[in-house]
C-alpha positions as CSV (number, residue, x, y, z in Angstrom):
1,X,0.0,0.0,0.0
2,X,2.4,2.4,0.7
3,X,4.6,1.4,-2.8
4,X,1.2,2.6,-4.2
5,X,1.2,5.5,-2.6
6,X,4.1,6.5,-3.7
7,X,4.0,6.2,-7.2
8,X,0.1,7.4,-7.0
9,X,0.4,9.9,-4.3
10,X,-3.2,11.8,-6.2
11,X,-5.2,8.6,-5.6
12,X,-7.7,9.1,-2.7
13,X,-11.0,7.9,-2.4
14,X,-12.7,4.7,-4.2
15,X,-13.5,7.2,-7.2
16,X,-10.4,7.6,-8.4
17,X,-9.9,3.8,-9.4
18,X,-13.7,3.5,-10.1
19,X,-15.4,4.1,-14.0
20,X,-18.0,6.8,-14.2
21,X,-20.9,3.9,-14.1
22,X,-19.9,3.3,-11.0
23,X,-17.6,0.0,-12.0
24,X,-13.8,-0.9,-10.8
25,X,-11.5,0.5,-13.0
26,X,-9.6,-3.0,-13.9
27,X,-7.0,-1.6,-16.1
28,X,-5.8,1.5,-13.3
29,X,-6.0,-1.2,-10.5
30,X,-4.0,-3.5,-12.2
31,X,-1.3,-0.2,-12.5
32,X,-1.6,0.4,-8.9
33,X,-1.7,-2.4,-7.1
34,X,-0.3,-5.0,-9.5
35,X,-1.8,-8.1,-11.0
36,X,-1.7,-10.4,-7.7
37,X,-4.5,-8.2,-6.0
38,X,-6.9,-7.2,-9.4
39,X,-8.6,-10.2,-8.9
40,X,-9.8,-9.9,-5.2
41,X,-10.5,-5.8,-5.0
42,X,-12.6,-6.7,-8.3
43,X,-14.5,-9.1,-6.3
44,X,-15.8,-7.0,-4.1
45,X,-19.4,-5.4,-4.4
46,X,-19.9,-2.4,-5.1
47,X,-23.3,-0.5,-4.4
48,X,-24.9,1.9,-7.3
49,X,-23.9,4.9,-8.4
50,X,-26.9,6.2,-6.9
51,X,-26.5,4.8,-3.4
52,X,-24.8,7.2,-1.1
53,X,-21.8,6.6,0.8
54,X,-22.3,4.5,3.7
55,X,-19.8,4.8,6.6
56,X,-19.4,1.6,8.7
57,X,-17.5,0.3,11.9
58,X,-16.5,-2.6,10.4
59,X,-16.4,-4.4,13.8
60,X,-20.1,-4.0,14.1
61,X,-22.1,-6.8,11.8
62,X,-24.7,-3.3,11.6
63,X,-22.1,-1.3,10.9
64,X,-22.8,1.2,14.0
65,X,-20.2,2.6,16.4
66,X,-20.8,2.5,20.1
67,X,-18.4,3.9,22.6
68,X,-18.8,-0.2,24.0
69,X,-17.8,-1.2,21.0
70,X,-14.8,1.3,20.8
71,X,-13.4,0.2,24.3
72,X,-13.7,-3.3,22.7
73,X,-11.7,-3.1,19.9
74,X,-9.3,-1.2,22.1
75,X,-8.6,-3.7,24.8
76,X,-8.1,-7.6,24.7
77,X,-10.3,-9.6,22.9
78,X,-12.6,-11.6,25.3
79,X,-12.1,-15.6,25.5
80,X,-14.8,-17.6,23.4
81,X,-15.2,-19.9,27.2
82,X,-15.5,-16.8,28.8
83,X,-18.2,-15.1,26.7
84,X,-19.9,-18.4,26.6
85,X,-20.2,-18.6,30.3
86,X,-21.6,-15.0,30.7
87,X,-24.4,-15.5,28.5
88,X,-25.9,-18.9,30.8
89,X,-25.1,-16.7,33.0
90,X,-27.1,-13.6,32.0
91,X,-29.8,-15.7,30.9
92,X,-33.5,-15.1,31.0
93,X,-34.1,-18.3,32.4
94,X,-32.3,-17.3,35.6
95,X,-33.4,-13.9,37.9
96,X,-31.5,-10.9,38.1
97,X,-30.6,-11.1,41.6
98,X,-29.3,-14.3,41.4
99,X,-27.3,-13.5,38.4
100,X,-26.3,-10.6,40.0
101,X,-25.2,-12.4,42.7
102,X,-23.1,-15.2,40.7
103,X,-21.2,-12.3,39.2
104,X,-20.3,-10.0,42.0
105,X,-18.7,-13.2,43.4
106,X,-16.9,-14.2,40.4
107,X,-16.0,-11.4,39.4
108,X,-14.5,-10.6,43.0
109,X,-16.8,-7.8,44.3
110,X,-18.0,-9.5,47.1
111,X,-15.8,-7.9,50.0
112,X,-14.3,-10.5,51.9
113,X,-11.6,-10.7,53.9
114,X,-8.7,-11.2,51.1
115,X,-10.1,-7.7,49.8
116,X,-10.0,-5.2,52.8
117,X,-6.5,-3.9,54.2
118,X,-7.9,-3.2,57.4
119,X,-8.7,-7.1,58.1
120,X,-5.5,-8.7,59.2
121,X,-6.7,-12.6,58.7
122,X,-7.1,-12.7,55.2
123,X,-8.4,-16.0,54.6
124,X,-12.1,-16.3,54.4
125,X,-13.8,-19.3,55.4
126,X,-16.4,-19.4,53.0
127,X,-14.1,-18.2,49.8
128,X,-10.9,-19.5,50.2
129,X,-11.3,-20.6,46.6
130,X,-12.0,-19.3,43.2
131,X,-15.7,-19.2,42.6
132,X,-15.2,-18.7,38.9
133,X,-12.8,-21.6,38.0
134,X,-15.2,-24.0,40.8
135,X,-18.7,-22.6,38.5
136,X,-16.6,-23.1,35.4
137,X,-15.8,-26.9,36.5
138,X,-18.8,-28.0,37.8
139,X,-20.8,-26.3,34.3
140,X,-18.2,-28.3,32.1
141,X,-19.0,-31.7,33.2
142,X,-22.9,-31.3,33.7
143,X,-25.7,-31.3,30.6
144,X,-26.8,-28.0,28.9
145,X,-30.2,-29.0,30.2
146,X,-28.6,-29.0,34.0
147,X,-26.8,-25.8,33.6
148,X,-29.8,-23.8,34.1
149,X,-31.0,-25.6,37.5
150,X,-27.4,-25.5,39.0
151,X,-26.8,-21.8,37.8
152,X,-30.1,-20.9,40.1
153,X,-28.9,-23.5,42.5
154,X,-25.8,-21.4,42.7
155,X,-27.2,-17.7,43.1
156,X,-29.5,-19.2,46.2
157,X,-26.5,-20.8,47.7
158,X,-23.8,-17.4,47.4
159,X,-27.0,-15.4,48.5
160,X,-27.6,-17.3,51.8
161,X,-23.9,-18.3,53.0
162,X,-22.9,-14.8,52.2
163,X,-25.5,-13.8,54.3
164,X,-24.3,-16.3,57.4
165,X,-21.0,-15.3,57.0
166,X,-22.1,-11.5,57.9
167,X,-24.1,-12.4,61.1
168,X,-21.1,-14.0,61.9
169,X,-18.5,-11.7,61.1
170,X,-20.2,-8.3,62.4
171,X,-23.2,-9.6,64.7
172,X,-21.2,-12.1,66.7
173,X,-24.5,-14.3,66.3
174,X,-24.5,-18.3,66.3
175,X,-25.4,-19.5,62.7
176,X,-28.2,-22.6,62.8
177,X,-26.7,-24.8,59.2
178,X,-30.0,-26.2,59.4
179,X,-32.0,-22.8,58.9
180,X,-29.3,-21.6,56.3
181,X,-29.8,-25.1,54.5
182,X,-33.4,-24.4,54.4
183,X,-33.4,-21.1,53.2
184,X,-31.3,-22.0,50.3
185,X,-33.6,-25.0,49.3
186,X,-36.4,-22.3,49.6
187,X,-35.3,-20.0,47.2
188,X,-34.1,-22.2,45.1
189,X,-37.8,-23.7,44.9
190,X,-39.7,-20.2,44.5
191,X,-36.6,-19.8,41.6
192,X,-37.9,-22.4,39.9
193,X,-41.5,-21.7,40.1
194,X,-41.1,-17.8,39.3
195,X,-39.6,-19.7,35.5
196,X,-41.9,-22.0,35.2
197,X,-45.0,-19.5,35.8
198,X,-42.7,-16.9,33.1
199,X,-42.0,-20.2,30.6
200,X,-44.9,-19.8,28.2
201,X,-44.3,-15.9,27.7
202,X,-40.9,-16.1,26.9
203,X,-40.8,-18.9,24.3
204,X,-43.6,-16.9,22.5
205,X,-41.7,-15.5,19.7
206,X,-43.4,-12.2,18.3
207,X,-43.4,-12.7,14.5
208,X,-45.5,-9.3,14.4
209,X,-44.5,-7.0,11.7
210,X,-42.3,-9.1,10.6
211,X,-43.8,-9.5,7.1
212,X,-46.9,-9.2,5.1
213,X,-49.3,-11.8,4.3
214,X,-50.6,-13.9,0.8
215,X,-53.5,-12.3,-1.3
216,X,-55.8,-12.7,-3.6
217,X,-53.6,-11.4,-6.4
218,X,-50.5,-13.8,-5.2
219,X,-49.4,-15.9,-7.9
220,X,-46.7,-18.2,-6.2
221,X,-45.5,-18.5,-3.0
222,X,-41.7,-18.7,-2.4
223,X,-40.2,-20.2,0.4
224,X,-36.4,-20.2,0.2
225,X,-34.1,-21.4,3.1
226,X,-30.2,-21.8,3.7
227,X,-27.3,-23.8,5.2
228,X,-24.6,-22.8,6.0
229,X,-21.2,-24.2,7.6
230,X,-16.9,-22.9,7.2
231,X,-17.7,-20.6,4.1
232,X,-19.9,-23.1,2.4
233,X,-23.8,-22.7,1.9
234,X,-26.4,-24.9,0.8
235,X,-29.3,-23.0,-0.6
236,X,-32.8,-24.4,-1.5
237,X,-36.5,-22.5,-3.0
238,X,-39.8,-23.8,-3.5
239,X,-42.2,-22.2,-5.7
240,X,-45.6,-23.0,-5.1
241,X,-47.8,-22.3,-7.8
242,X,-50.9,-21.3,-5.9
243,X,-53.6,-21.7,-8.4
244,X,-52.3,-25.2,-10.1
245,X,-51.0,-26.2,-6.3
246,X,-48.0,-27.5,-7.8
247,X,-44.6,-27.2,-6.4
248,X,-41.2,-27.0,-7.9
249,X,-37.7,-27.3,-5.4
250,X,-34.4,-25.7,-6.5
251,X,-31.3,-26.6,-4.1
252,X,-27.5,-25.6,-5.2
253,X,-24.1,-25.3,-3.4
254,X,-22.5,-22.3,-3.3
255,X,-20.0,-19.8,-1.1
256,X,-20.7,-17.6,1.5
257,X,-19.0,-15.8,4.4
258,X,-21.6,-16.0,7.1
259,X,-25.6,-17.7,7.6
260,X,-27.6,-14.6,7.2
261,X,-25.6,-13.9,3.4
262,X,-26.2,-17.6,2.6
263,X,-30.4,-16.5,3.6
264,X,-30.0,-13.7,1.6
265,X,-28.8,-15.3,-1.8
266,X,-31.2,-18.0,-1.1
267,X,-33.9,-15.0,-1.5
268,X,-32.3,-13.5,-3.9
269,X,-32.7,-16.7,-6.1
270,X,-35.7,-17.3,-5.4
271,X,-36.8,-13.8,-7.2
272,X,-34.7,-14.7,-10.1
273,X,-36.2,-17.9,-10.7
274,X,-39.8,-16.6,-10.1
275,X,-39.2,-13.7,-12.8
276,X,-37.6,-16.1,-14.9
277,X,-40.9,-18.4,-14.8
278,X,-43.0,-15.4,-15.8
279,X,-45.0,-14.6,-12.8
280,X,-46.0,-11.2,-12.1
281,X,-47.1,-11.4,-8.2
282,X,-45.0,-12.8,-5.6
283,X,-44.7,-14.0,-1.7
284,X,-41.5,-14.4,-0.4
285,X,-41.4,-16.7,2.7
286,X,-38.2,-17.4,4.8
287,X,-37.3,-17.9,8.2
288,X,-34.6,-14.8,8.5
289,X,-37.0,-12.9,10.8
290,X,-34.0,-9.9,10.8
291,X,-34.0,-9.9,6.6
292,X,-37.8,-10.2,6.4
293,X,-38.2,-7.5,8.6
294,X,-35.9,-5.3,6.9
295,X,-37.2,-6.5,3.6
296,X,-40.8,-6.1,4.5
297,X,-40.1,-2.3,5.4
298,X,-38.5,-1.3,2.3
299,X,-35.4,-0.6,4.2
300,X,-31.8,-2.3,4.3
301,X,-31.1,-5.4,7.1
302,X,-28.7,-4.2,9.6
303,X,-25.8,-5.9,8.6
304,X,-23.7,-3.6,6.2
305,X,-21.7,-6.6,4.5
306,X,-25.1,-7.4,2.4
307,X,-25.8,-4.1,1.7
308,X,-25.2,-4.5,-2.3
309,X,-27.6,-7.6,-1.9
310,X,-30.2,-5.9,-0.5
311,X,-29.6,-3.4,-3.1
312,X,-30.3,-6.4,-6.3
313,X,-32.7,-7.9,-3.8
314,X,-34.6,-4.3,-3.9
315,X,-34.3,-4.2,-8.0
316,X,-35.4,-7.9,-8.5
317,X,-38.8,-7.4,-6.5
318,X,-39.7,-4.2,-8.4
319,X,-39.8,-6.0,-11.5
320,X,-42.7,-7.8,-10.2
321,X,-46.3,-6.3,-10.0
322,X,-46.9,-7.4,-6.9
323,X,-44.1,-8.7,-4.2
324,X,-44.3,-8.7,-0.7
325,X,-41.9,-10.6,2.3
326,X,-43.2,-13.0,4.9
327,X,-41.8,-14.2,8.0
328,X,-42.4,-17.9,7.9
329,X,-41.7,-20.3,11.2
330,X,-38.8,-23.2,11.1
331,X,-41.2,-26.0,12.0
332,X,-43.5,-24.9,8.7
333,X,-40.4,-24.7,6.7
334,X,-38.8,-27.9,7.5
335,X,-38.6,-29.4,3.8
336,X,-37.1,-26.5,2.5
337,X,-34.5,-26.3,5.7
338,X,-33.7,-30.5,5.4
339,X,-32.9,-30.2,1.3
340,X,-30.9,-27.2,2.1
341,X,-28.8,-29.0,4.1
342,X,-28.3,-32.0,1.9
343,X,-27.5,-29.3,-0.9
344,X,-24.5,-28.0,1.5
345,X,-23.3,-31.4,1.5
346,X,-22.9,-31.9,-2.1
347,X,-19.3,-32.5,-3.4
348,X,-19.5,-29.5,-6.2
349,X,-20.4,-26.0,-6.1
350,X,-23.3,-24.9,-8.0
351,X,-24.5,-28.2,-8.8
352,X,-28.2,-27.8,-9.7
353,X,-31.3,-29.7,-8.2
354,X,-35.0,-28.8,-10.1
355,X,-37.6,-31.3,-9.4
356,X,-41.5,-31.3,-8.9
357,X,-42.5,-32.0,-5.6
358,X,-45.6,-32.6,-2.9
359,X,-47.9,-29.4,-2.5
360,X,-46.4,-27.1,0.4
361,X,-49.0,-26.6,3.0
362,X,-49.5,-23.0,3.8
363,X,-49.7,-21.8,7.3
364,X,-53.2,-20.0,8.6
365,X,-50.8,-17.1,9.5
366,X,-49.4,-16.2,6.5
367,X,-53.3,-15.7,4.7
């Protein structure tokens, strides 16, 4: 880059090595940066000439900056274990105080003896060992089913020996194990019926505004799902012709660099091979609640890197008369999901699957 600069010291902005349709420049890249690199700055997208600018934070998948995000990119990265543990932590599934609780003593801000100069015994009785590396071994050896029930387990137990241990320390009084015992198992037991009672509620996903709904003018319904797994995506569409009920799959292997740009090309295909079949008013159905949303509201998804596909996305559906975006559920869309999968296990890319298939049952929620 700075060779480049060098001998181009006038280049600047994007422009410069751009055509005025809004196209790399092959031929002044080439000059600049040399033949080994052509190939992979050519590859990148590039939005239209009519698209503004866009600024991102490229460490954002929205592309927004946050001062949080700025002291993260500033410090150490954070541990995959260690992020992993904070979220069962933090999880809905568990209440505040006794997440809160957890924390504070893992994290060391619990004030016991080790942690005041003015105590000259140091060791603690009740914490003479680490209580993140003990809640780190005992989650790694139980089931992610269990991990829930010992993290509550946990938070009743910290709560009600930390508890003893001050009666003890600054009232002098005579701790009864038995009542402490007691009290844990308590609260551990109104724990698990405060989730139980909250269960229902929060595994109720809200799929409002997510997407529109099939009408009278809807020609063929489009449901389009996607696989994805190390850079390689399976991606598979059903078109349902709604008036015939008949029903034609399409599956293919392809690349992609994350799940949610392997659902976007798998929509993005589906348009193409509606408007290649003629058909003038469309539903487009897929599981990517975040695209469908975005999609739905004539607006860009928040993830800057599929920008330009959003973009072709955008152009494809206004060649249609009628086109609309629905949010369909996972358990409706399980064909589509199981032959995109077997597509992502095929030994070529872009290997091509068309076939008729059984009518696809359309959910009450989406008419």
């Amino acid at each position: 880059m700075n060779k480049a600069r060098q001998r181009f010291p006038f280049l600047k902005p994007v422009a410069d090595i751009s055509n005025e349709d809004g196209s790399w420049n092959s031929v002044l890249i080439s000059q600049v940066f040399g033949e080994s690199l052509v190939g992979k700055i050519i590859g990148i997208a590039r939005l239209p000439k009519t698209e503004a600018n866009l600024l991102v934070w490229k460490g954002a998948t929205d592309g927004m900056f946050s001062v949080k995000r700025g002291y993260e990119a500033t410090h150490l990265p954070w541990s995959t274990a260690d992020s992993n543990l904070w979220k069962k932590i933090w999880n809905h599934g568990i209440q505040f105080r006794l997440s809160f609780i957890i924390w504070r003593a893992m994290m060391g801000c619990l004030p016991t003896r080790d942690r005041l100069g003015f105590v000259v015994e140091k060791m603690c009785p009740f914490f003479a060992d680490t209580v993140k590396g003990r809640i780190e071994w005992m989650l790694s050896i139980l089931s992610s089913d269990l991990t829930s029930n010992l993290l509550k387990f946990t938070g009743c137990l910290i709560d009600e020996v930390w508890k003893a241990r001050n009666e003890v320390l600054y009232k002098s009084k005579l701790i009864n194990i038995t009542e402490v015992r007691s009290s844990i198992l308590r609260k551990f037991s109104e724990a698990m019926v405060a989730v139980e009672a909250d269960g229902p509620a929060s595994k109720t996903q809200d799929t409002g505004g997510a997407g529109g709904k099939i009408n009278a003018a809807t020609e063929v319904l489009c449901v389009s799902n996607a696989s994805w797994k190390n850079g390689e995506a399976g991606l598979a569409v059903g078109l349902l012709h709604i008036r015939e009920n008949r029903v034609f799959w399409f599956a293919r292997k392809d690349k992609a660099e994350s799940a949610a740009e392997a659902e976007m090309m798998a929509i993005l295909w589906g348009l193409q091979l509606a408007a290649v079949k003629g058909f003038r008013s469309i539903v487009i159905a897929s599981d990517a609640m975040v695209l469908i949303r975005a999609l739905h509201e004539k607006r860009y998804p928040p993830l800057w890197k599929l920008r330009h596909m959003a973009v072709e996305v955008f152009s494809v559906s206004n060649t249609f008369v009628n086109c609309s975006f629905c949010f369909l559920n996972r358990k409706d869309n399980m064909e589509c999901d199981a032959l995109a999968k077997r597509a992502r296990n095929w030994n070529y890319v872009d290997e091509y699957f068309d076939r008729e298939g059984s009518p696809f049952v359309i959910p009450t929620y989406l008419l």
